[in-house]
N, C-alpha and C positions, 0 to 999 in steps of 0.2 A: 070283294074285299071288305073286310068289317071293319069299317072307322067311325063306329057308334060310341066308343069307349069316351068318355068323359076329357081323359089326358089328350089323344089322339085330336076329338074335337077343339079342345082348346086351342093348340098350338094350330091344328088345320087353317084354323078362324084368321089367324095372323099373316097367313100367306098372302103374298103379293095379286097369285094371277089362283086364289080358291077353286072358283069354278072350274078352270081347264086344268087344274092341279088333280081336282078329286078325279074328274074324266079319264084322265091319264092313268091315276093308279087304278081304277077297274081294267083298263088295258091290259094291266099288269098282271094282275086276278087273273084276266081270262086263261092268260098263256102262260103262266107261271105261279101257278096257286098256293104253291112251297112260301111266297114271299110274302112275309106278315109284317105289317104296320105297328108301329111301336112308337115313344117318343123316349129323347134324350136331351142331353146339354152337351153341345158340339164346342170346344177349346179350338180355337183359329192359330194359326205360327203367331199371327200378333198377342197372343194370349185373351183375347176377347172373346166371351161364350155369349151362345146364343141357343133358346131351345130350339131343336128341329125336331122334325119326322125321317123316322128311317127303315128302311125294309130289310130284316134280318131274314134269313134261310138259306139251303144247300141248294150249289148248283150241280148237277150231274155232269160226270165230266168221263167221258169217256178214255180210257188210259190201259194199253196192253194186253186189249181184251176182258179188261175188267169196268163196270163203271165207281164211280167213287163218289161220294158226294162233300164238293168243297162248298164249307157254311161260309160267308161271306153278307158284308153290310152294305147298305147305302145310304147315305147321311142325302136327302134333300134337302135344300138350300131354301130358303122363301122363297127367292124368285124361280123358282120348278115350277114349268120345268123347258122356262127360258133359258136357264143356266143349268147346266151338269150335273148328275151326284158327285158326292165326294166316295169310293168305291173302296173299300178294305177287305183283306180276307182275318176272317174269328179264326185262326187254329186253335185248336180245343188242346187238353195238357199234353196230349201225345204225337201233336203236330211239330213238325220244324218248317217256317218258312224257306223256302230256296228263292232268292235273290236274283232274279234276270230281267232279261228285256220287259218286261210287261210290270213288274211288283217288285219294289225296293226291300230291302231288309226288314220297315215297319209291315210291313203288309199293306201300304200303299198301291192300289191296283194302277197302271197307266196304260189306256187302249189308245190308237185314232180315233176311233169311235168319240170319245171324251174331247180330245185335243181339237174335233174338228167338228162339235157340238153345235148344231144350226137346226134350234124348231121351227117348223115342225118339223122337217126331213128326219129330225133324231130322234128316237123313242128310248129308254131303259127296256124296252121290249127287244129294240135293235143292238141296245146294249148288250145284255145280255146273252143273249144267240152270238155276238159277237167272243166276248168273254169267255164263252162255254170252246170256240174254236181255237182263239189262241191256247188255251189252258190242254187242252191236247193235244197240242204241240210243243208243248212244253209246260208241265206241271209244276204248279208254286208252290205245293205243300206236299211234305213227306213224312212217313212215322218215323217218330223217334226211335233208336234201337236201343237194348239192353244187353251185355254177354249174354243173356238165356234164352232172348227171341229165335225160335225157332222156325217161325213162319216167314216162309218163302216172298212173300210179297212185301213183308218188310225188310229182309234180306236186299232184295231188290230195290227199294225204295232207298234203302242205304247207301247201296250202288249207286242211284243214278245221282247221288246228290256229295257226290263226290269226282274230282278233278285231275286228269292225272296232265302236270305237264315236268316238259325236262324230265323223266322219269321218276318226278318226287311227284304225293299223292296230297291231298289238299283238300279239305270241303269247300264243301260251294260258300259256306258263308262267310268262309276270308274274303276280306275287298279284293277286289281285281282292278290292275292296273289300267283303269279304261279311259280311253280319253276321246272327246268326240271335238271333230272341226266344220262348223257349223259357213257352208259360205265357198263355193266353188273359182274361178277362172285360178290367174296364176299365183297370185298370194295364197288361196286354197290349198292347191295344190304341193306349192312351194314347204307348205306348212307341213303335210301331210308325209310328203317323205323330207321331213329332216326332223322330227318327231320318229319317223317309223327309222332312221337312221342314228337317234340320238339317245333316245329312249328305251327304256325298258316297256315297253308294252303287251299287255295280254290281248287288248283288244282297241282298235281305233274305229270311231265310226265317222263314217265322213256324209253330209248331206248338205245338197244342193241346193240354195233356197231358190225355188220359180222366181219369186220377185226381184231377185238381188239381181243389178248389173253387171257383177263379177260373177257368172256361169260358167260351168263347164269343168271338166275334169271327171265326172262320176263313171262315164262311159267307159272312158279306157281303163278308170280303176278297175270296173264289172268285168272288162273283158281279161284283162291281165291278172285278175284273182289275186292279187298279194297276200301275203298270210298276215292273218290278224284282223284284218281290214273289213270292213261290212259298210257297204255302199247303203244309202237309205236315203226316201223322201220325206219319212216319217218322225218328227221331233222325237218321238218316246222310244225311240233307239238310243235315243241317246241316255237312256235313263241311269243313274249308279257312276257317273263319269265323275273322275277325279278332277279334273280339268276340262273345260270346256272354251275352246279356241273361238272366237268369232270373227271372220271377214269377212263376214256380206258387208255389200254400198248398196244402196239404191240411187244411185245421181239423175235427177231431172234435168229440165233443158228451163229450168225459174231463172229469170237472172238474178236474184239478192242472193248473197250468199245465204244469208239466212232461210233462205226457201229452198236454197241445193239441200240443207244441212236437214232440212225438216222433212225431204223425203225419208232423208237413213231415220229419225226418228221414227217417223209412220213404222217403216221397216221393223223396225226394233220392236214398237209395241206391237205386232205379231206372235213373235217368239221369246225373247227374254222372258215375260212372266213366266210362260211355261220352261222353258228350260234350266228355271231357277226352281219352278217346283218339281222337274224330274230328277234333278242332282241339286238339295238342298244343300249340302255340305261342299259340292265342285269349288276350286277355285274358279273365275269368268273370266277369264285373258281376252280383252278387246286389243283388236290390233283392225276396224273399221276408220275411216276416216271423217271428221278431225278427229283424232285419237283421243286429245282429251278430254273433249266435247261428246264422244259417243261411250265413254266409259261414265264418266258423269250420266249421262241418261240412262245406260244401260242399270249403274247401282240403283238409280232411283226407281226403274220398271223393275225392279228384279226382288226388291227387298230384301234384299242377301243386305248381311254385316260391309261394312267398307273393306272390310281385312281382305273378302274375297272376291271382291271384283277392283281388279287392274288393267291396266292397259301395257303394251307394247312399248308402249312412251319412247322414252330416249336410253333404251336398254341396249341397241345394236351402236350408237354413235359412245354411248360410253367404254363399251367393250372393244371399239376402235381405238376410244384416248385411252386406254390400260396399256394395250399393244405398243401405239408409236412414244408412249412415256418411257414402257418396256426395254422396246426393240432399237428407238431409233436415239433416244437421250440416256439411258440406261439409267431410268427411272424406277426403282424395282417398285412403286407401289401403286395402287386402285385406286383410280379415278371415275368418277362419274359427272356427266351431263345431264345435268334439271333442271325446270322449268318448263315451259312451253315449246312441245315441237315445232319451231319457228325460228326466226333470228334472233328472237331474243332468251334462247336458252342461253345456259352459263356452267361453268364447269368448276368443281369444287377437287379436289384430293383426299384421300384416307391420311391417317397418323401413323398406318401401320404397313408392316412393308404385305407383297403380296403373299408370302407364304405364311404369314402369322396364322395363330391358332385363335387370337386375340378378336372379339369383335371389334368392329373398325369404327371408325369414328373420323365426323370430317374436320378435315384443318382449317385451323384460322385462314382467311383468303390472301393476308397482306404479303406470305412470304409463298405461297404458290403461286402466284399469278403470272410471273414473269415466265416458266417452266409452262403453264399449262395456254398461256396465250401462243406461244412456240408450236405445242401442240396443235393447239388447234390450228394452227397455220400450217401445217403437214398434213390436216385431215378436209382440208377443203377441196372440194370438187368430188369427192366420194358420195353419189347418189345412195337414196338406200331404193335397190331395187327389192323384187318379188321374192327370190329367192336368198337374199343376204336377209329379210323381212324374216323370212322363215326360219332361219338359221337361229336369230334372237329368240323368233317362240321358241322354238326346243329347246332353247337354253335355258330359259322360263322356267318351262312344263314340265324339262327333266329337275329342277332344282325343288317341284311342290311333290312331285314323284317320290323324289331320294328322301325328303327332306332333308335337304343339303344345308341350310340355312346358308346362303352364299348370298351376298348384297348386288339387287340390282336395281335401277335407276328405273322405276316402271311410273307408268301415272296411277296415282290412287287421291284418296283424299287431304288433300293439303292443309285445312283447315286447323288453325292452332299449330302449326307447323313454322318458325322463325317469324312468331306474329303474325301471321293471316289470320284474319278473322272473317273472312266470306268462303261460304262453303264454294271451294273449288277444286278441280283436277288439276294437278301437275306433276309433272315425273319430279320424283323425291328418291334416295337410295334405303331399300326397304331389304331385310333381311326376308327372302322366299322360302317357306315349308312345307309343311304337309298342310297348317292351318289357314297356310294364305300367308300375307304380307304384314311385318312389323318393322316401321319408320323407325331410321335414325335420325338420333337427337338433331336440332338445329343447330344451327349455327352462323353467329353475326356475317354477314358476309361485305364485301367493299362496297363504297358506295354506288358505282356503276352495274357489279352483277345483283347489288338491290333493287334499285330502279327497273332494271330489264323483267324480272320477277314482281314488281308491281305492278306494271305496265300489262303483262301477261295476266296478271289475274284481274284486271280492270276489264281488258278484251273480252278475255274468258265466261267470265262473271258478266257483260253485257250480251254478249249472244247467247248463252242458256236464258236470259229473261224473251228472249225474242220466240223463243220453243216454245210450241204445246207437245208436252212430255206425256 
């Protein structure tokens, strides 16, 4: 491999690990000679650029009987090749990217191979050979058609990049309703069918984290085949997901709470970065425990926007006080429970009855109180088990789905929220869409459900300092 060139050397010179850097790419020479060295300015999500080295050329890919050569990049990292390429496919003007398991709509490539990156055991050699197999198993790029293309293999290529479901026909590069539930036993599971019972879905991928102490469920989904459903150990199935559900726990046998809580940490910094960079746009629905506590870490490992990571929070207990305000005082309007999933949540009212058209807003506290203290005195002794758990996600998951924009009480960031000024989680009533989550206004509340809401984010706000996030 020639990296005599002036530019090339430059940047080489800046690498972290040089010597076992250049070694690596003549590896690369040897067995893939197609792959020429280059440099660039690489733009990170953060918008910070940095020059790197990168290996542009065609991989051979065998497809239908034919081979084809997909051009494709690798952005090395300084620390190469401790750390992963960044892996894209170049479609040239007569390319369409086709969006699946492996490669997002940018041409963002995502293998195992990458997700589970340990040098030395990984090489871009291993890479590659790897890449070259999934990609003939399902190809990411296709020619464009014209009305006058009359060649057969674009013909085909047209075909295969198109969808037929319900008897309407669709291309591949509409989003698909896909949702993935990251975190097995019975909240898992719980989730998985009242999602596949609630929702419109194209596809759900369900994956069992080894680490999580909430296991199980994968098997029987493999063995009973549900339709839509794709059973997986592999994060990057979960790639293109509209939504991505989380219950894994890791619970220890530490006695400080603080050391139970910092296993599910550990947990988290696992997979959250990545599943935030396979579905950059996903809303993140935590529903791990503490709720509020593992959505707060999750936003922080994820660097997603706050809009799109939420939690579970107090969305199943307010969709109870809607009910017996409803059903049992003939209350016709929406209520919600926020704050801290604990004794000292607190329960607020809408302005507006439940069938308004009108977004809602909450009421002054002084003249609901007596009405919603009642309630809650009807709603006591109602555990929230695994499967009513799940019932709340779908209710979620379908609302970012539809974009239904329907108000629900989820934990997101509270911060500036009725005066908080410490960045904290706590379920707030947040209008759900397709972008994610957007809070309703504050509002003065009495002085007992203020106290219980400060009190909450005092707790709160001192056990995230106790975390290594």
């Amino acid at each position: 491999m020639d990296l005599s060139s002036e530019k090339v050397q430059r940047v080489l010179s800046k690498y972290k690990f040089h010597d076992v850097a250049v070694e690596e790419l003549q590896k690369i020479h040897r067995i893939y000679p197609a792959m020429k060295p280059t440099t660039g300015t690489y733009t990170f999500t953060d918008s910070t650029q940095k020059d790197l080295l990168k290996l542009i050329g065609n991989l051979p890919v065998k497809y239908g009987g034919h081979t084809y050569n997909f051009p494709i990049q690798l952005w090395l990292i300084d620390s190469f090749p401790f750390t992963p390429p960044i892996c894209l496919l170049r479609p040239t003007p007569n390319m369409v990217i086709r969006e699946g398991k492996h490669v997002d709509a940018r041409g963002r490539i995502f293998l195992p191979g990458l997700s589970s990156w340990d040098y030395p055991k990984s090489s871009v050699v291993g890479l590659l050979t790897e890449m070259i197999a999934k990609f003939e198993e399902d190809p990411p790029l296709s020619s464009k058609t014209t009305g006058s293309s009359q060649d057969p293999h674009d013909l085909l290529a047209f075909v295969s990049n198109l969808q037929i479901n319900d008897g309407t026909v669709r291309h591949h590069s509409q989003p698909l309703n896909k949702v993935s539930v990251i975190g097995g036993g019975d909240l898992g599971m719980a989730s998985v069918m009242s999602i596949l019972s609630k929702c419109k879905v194209d596809k759900l991928v369900f994956i069992d984290v080894a680490e999580s102490s909430t296991k199980g469920g994968s098997t029987d989904l493999e063995i009973f085949n549900l339709p839509n459903v794709e059973v997986s150990r592999d994060f990057s199935a979960s790639a293109g997901s509209k939504v991505v559900v989380v219950t894994a726990n890791a619970w220890s046998s530490e006695q400080s709470y603080a050391s139970v809580v910092q296993t599910n940490v550990d947990l988290y910094r696992g997979f959250i970065p990545n599943l935030a960079r396979l579905s950059p746009s996903a809303v993140m629905l935590i529903a791990s425990q503490p709720v509020d506590i593992m959505t707060h870490v999750a936003w922080r490992q994820s660097g997603l926007p706050p809009t799109q990571v939420i939690g579970a929070g107090c969305n199943l207990d307010s969709e109870r006080l809607s009910h017996i305000l409803d059903i049992n005082l003939n209350i016709h309007k929406q209520a919600w429970v926020i704050g801290e999933l604990s004794d000292n949540k607190v329960a607020v009212m809408s302005n507006t009855g439940l069938s308004s058209s009108v977004r809602p807003e909450i009421a002054g506290s002084s003249s609901t109180k007596p009405l919603l203290d009642r309630a809650f005195e009807l709603m006591k002794n109602r555990g929230q088990r695994s499967w009513s758990v799940g019932l709340s996600i779908a209710d979620i998951t379908n609302s970012v789905l539809t974009d239904k924009k329907k108000t629900h009480s989820v934990s997101t960031l509270a911060q500036g929220w009725g005066g908080i000024g410490t960045e904290v989680f706590l379920s707030l009533p947040c209008s759900m869409g397709s972008n994610g989550s957007t809070r309703l206004a504050g509002v003065s509340l009495g002085q007992e459900e203020d106290s219980k809401l400060r009190d909450s984010v005092t707790s709160l706000s001192n056990l995230m300092s106790q975390l290594r996030i």
